[in-house]
C-alpha positions as CSV (number, residue, x, y, z in Angstrom):
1,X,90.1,-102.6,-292.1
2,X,89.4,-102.5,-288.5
3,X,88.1,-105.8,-286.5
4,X,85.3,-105.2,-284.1
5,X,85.8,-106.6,-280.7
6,X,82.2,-108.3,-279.3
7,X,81.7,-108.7,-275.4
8,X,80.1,-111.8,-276.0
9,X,78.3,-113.5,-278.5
10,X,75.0,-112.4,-277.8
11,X,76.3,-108.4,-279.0
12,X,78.1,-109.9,-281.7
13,X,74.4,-111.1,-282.9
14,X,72.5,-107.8,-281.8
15,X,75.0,-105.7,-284.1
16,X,74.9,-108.2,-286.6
17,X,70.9,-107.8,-286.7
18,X,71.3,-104.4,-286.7
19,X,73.8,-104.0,-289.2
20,X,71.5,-106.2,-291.5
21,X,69.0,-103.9,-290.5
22,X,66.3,-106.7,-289.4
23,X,65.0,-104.4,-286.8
24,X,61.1,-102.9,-287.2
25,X,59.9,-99.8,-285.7
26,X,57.2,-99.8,-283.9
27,X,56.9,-96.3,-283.7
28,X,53.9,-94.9,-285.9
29,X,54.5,-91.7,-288.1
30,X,53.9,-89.0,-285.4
31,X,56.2,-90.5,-282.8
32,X,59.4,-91.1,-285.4
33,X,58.4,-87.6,-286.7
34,X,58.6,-86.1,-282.7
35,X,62.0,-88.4,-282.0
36,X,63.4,-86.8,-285.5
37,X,62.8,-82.8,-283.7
38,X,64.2,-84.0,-280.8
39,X,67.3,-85.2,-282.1
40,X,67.5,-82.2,-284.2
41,X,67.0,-79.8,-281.7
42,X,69.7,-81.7,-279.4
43,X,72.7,-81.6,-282.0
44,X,71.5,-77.5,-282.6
45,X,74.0,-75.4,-281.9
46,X,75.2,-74.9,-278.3
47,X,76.0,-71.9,-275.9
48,X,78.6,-71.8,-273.4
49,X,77.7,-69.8,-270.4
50,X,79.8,-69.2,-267.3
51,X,78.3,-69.3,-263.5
52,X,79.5,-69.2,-260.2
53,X,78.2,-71.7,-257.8
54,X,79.5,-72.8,-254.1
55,X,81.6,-75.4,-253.9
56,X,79.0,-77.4,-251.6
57,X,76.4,-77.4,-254.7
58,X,78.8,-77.7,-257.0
59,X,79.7,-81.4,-255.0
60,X,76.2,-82.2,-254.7
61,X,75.4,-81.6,-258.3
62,X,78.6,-83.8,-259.1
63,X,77.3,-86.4,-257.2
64,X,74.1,-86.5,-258.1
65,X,75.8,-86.2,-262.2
66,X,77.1,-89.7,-261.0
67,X,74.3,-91.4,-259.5
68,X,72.7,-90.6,-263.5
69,X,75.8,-91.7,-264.9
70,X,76.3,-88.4,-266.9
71,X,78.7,-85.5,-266.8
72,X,77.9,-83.0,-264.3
73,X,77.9,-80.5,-267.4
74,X,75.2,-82.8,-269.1
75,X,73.0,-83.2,-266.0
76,X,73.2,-78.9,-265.3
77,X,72.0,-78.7,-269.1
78,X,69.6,-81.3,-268.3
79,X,68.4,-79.6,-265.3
80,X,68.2,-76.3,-267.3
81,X,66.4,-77.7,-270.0
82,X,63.5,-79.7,-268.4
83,X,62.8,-76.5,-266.2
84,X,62.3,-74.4,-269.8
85,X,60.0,-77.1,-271.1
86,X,57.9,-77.1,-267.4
87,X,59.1,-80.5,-266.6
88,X,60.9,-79.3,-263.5
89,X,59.5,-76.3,-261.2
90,X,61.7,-74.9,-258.5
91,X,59.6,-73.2,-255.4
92,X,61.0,-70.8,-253.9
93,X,60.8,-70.4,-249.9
94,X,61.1,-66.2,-250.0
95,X,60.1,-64.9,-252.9
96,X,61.9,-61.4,-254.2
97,X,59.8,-58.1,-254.5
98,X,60.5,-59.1,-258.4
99,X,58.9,-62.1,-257.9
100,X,56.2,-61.3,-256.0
101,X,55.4,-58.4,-258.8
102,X,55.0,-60.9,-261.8
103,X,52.7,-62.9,-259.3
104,X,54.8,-65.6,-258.1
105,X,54.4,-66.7,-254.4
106,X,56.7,-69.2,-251.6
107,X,56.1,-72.3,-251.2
């Protein structure tokens, strides 16, 4: 069996708690039932794609991977992800002719 190492004594009490389950939710039905899609549609399956990007960005997005305390994988996925769900927009200085066509304008 193996024997779980505690920082301190106050995580060997949180994990004791939590083991013993004496935790309550405060979350009401819709909330647990939006966390529950959200999980699920994290652990669906994933793609591998393959870009090219300079090596500055590349160091930039590295960095700023740090500063979040995440993979630089994780925080491109991240980055890719909040811009499909409209949390993130990009604006764009010149747009392209295509662009411009499907009414998108510079910033």
């Amino acid at each position: 069996m193996k024997t779980t190492t505690y920082f301190d004594k106050d995580e060997k009490e949180l994990a004791e708690s939590l083991e013993k389950e004496n935790w309550i939710s405060e979350l009401d039905t819709k909330e647990k039932k939006q966390y529950e899609e959200n999980a699920i549609y994290s652990i669906a399956k994933q793609n591998q794609i393959n870009i090219t990007v300079s090596e500055r960005d590349l160091m930039k997005i590295r960095a700023k991977a740090v500063e979040e305390g995440i993979p630089y994988q994780s925080f491109i996925s991240m980055l890719i992800h909040k811009y499909n769900e409209g949390e993130l927009s990009i604006s764009m200085r010149h747009p392209t002719k295509k662009a411009r066509k499907h009414g998108i304008n510079a910033v």
